[in-house]
C-alpha positions in Angstrom: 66.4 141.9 29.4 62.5 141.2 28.8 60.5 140.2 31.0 59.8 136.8 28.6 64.1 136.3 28.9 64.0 136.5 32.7 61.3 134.0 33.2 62.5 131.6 30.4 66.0 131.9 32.1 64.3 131.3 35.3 62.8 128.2 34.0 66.1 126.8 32.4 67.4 127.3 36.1 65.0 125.5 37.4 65.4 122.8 35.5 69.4 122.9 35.1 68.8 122.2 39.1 66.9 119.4 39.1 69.2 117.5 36.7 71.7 118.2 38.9 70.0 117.3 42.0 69.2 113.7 40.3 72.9 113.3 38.6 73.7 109.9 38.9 70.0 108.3 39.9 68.2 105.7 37.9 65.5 104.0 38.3 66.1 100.2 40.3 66.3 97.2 37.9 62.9 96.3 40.1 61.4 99.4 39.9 60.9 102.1 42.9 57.9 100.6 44.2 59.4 97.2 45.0 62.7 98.8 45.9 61.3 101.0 48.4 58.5 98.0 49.6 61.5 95.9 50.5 63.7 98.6 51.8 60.7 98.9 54.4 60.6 95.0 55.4 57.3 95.2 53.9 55.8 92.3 52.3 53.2 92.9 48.7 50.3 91.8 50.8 51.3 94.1 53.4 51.1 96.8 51.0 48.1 95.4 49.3 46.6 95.6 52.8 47.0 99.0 53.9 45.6 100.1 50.3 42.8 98.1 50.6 43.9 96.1 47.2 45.1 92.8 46.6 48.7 91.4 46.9 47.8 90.8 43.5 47.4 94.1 42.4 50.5 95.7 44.1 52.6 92.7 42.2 51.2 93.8 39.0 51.7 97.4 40.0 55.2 96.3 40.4 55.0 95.0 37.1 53.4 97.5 35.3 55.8 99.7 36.3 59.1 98.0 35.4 57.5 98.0 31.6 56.6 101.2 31.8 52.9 100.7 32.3 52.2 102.1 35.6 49.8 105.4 36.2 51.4 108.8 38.0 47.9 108.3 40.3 49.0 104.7 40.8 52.8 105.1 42.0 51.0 108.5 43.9 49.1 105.8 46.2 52.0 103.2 46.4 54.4 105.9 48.0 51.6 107.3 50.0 50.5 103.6 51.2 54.1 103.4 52.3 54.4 107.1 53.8 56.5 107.7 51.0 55.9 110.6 48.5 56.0 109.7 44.6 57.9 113.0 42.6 58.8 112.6 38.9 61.3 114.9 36.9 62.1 115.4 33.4 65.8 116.9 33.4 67.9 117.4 30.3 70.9 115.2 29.8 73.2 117.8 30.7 71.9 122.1 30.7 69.1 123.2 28.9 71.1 126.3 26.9 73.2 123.3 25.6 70.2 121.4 24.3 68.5 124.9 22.9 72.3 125.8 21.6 72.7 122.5 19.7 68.8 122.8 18.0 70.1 126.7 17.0 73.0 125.5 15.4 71.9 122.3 13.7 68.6 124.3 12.3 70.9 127.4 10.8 73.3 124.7 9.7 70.0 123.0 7.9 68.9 126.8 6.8 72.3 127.8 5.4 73.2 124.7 3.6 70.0 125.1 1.7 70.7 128.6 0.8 74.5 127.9 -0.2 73.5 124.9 -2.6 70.4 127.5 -4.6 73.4 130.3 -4.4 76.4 127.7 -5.9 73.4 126.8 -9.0 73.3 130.6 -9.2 77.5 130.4 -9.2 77.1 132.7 -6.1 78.8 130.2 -4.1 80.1 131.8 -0.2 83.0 130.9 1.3 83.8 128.1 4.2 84.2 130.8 6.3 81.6 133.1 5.5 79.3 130.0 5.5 80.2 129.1 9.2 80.3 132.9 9.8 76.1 132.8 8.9 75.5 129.7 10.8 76.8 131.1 14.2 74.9 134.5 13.4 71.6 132.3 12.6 72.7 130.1 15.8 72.7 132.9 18.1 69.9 134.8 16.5 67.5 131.8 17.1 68.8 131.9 20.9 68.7 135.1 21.3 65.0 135.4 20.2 64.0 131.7 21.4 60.7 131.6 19.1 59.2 128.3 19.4 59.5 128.0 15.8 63.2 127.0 16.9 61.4 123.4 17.4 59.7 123.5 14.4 60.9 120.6 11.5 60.7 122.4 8.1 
């Protein structure tokens, strides 16, 4: 295996992991910051006052984040304000081979239907089964080599 395999499967692991670890959470209709904030018995000003920021602000801060608004600096210094720490993820919904397996097979599905319409013109026409037969071949090819052309929409 080469050395680019091992450290691409090491990443998918990693990654695999952290969707598991986080199965099931979602963000609080409120948001985190308010969630936590009240969890704590802490009132907005209280918070606004150990940042050294307006009650205000933190409400808006609460805002901002509910619509999506909110900086990664900003919810940084909320948690920290309420000797919290802020992490954010990105995890797949579900593994990461089958997101890369179902790209591979929709692009050589793509990649051979276009090839089997030029040959059927040219009364070349493949079979159903050698058809599917080149798509899992393509399918696995592309994960085997995992170019990032595999992301690429041509």
């Amino acid at each position: 295996m080469s050395m680019k395999k091992i450290v691409t499967k090491q990443y998918q692991e990693r990654v695999n992991q952290a969707a598991m670890l986080l199965e099931g959470l979602s963000v609080p209709a409120e948001g985190w910051i308010r969630t936590v904030r009240k969890s704590l018995g802490m009132s907005g000003a209280q918070l606004g006052r150990r940042m050294g920021v307006t009650r205000g602000l933190v409400s808006n801060t609460e805002k901002a984040e509910v619509s999506g608004g909110v900086t990664l600096k900003n919810m940084t210094q909320m948690a920290e304000a309420m000797d919290c720490r802020f992490m954010y993820a990105i995890v797949p919904q579900g593994k990461v081979e089958d997101i890369i397996k179902k790209r591979a097979f929709d692009k050589a599905r793509n990649m051979v239907s276009e090839t089997s319409i030029h040959m059927a013109l040219e009364e070349q026409a493949l079979s159903d089964e050698k058809i599917q037969f080149e798509i899992e071949h393509l399918a696995l090819e592309m994960i085997d080599k995992m170019n990032s052309d595999l992301w690429n929409d041509e």
